[in-house]
Each structure stands twice: as C-alpha cells, then as structure tokens.
Backbone as CSV, one residue per row, in Angstrom:
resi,resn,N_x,N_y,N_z,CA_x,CA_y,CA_z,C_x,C_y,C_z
1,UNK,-12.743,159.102,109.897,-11.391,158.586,109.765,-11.408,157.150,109.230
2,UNK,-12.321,156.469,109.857,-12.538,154.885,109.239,-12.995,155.057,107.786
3,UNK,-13.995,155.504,107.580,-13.732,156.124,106.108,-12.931,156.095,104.987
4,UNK,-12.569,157.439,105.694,-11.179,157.685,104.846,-9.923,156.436,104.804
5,UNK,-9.597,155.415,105.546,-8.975,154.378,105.332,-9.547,153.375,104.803
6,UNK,-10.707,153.362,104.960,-11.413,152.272,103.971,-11.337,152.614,102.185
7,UNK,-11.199,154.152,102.077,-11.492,154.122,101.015,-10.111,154.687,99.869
8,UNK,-9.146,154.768,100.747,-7.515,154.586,100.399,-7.086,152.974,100.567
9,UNK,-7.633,152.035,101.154,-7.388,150.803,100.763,-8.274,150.244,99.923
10,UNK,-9.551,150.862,99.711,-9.938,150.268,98.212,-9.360,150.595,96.590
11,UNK,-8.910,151.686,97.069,-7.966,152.173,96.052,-7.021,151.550,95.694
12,UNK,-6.123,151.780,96.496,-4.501,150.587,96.437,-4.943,149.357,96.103
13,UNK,-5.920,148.523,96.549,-6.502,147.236,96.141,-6.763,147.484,94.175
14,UNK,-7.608,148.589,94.253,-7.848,148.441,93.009,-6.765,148.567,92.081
15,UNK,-5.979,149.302,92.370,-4.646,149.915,91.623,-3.851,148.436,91.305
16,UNK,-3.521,147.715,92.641,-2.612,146.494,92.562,-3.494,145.465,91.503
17,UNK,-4.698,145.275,91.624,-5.496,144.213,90.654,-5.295,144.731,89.222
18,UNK,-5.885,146.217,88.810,-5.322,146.702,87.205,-3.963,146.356,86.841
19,UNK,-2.785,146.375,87.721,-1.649,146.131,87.363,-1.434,144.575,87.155
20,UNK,-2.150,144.030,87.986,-2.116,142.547,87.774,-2.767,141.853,86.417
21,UNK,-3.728,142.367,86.236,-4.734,142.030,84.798,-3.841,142.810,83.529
22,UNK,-2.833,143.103,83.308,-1.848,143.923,82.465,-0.889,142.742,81.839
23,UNK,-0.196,141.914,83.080,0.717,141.217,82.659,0.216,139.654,81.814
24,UNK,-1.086,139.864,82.437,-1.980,138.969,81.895,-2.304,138.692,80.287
25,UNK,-1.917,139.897,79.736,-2.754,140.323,78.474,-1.923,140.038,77.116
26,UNK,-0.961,139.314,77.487,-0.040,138.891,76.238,0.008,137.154,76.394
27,UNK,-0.563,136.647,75.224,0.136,135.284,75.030,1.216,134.739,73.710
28,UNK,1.377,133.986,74.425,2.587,133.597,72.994,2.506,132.036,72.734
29,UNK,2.762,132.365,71.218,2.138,130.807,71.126,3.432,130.548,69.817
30,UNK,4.245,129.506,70.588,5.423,128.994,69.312,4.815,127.845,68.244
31,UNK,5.007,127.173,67.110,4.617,126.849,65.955,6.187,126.262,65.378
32,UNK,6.307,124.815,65.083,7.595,124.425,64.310,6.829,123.997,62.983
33,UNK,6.822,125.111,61.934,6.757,124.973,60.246,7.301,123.605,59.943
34,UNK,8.606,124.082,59.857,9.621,122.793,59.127,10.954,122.815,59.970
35,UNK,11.410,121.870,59.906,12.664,121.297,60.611,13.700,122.673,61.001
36,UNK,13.623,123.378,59.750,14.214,125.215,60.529,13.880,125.842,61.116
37,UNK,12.573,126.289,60.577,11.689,127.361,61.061,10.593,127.377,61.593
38,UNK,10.319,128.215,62.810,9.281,128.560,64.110,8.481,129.737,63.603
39,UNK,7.286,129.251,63.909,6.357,130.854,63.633,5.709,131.119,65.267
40,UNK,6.025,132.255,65.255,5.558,132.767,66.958,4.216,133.376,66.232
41,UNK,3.376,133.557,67.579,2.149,134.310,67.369,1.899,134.954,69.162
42,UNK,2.147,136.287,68.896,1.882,137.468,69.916,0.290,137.842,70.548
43,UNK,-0.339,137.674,71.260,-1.265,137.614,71.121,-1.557,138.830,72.069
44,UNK,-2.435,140.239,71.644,-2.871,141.163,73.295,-4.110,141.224,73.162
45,UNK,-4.676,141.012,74.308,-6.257,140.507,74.096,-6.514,141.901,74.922
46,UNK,-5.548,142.569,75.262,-6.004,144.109,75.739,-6.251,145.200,75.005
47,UNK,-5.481,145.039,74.159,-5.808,145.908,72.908,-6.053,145.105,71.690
48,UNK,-6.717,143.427,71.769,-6.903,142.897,70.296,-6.106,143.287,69.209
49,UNK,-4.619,142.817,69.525,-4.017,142.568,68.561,-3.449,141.402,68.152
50,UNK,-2.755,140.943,67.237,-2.101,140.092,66.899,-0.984,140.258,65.978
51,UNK,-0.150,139.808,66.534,1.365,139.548,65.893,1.752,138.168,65.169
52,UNK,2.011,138.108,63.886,2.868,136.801,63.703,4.053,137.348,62.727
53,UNK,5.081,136.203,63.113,6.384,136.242,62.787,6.821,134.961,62.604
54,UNK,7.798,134.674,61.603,8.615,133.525,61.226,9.921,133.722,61.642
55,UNK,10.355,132.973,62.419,12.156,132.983,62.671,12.710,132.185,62.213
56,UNK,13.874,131.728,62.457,14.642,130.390,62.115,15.256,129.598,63.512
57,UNK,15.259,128.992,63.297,15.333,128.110,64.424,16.599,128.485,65.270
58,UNK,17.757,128.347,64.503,18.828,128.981,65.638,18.520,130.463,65.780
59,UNK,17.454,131.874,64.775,17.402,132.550,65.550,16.394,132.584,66.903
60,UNK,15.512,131.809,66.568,14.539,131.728,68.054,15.439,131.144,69.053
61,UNK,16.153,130.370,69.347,16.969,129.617,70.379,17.814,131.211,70.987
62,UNK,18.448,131.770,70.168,19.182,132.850,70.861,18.351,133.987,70.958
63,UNK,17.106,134.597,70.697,16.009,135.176,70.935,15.908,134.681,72.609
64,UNK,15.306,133.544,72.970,14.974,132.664,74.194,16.167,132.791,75.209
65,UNK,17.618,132.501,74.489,19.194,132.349,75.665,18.603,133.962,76.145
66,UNK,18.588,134.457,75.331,19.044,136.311,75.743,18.015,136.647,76.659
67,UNK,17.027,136.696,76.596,15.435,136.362,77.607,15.969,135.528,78.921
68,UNK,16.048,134.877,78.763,16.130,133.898,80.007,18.034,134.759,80.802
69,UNK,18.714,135.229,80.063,19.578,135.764,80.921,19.291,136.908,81.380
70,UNK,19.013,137.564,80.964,18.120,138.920,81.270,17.333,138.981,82.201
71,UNK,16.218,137.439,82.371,15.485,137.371,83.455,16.051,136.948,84.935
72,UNK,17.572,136.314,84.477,18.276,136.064,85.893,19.022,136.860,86.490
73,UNK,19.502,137.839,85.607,20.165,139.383,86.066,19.210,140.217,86.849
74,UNK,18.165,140.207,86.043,16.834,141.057,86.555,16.496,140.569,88.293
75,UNK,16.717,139.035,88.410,15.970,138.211,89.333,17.056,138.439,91.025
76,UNK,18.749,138.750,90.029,19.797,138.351,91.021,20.068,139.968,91.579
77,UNK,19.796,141.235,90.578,19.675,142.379,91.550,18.110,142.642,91.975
C-alpha cells in the first residue's frame, strides 16, 4: 500500500513539473526599429522555433491593451 502511494505521488509530481517546464518555453523579445515600428521575436526553445514580426507601434500598444485585459478578466473569474 505504501508503495502504491509512493508511486501515484511520484507521478502527480512528475505530471505537475512537465506542465511547469511548458510555460517556460516561449520568450519574447520586443525591438524599437524606428520611431514607428517594433519588431517582436517569438522564441520556443521546445520545439526550436523562431518567430519574427514587424508591427507598428500603435499596432503593438493595442496588441499589449487587449492582453493585459484579457489577463484581468481571466484573473477576476
């Protein structure tokens, strides 16, 4: 029986750490070109990829508003 609970909490342990090393795996890295325009760079080092993109400056600002409200809706239910 000790066992068997030892080895359903190594599990769940392991399960919760993979999920944790997931959110880990994206970076983002902003870049101001010129007085307009931002170049983002996506980075997943989980699957070695890379993303780049050019925005414009008022569109990255409302890219960011919409994110950040989203994350307080998300936060308030």
């Amino acid at each position: 029986m000790k066992n068997l609970l030892i080895i359903l909490f190594l599990s769940l342990s392991l399960t919760a750490n993979s999920q944790h090393r997931n959110k880990e795996c994206i970076t983002t890295q902003v870049e101001q070109l010129e007085q307009y325009k931002v170049k983002v760079t996506i980075t997943n080092t989980c699957k070695n990829t890379i993303f780049i993109k050019t925005y414009l400056k008022k569109e990255w600002d409302s890219i960011q508003k919409k994110r950040k409200k989203r994350s307080r809706r998300i936060r308030k239910n």
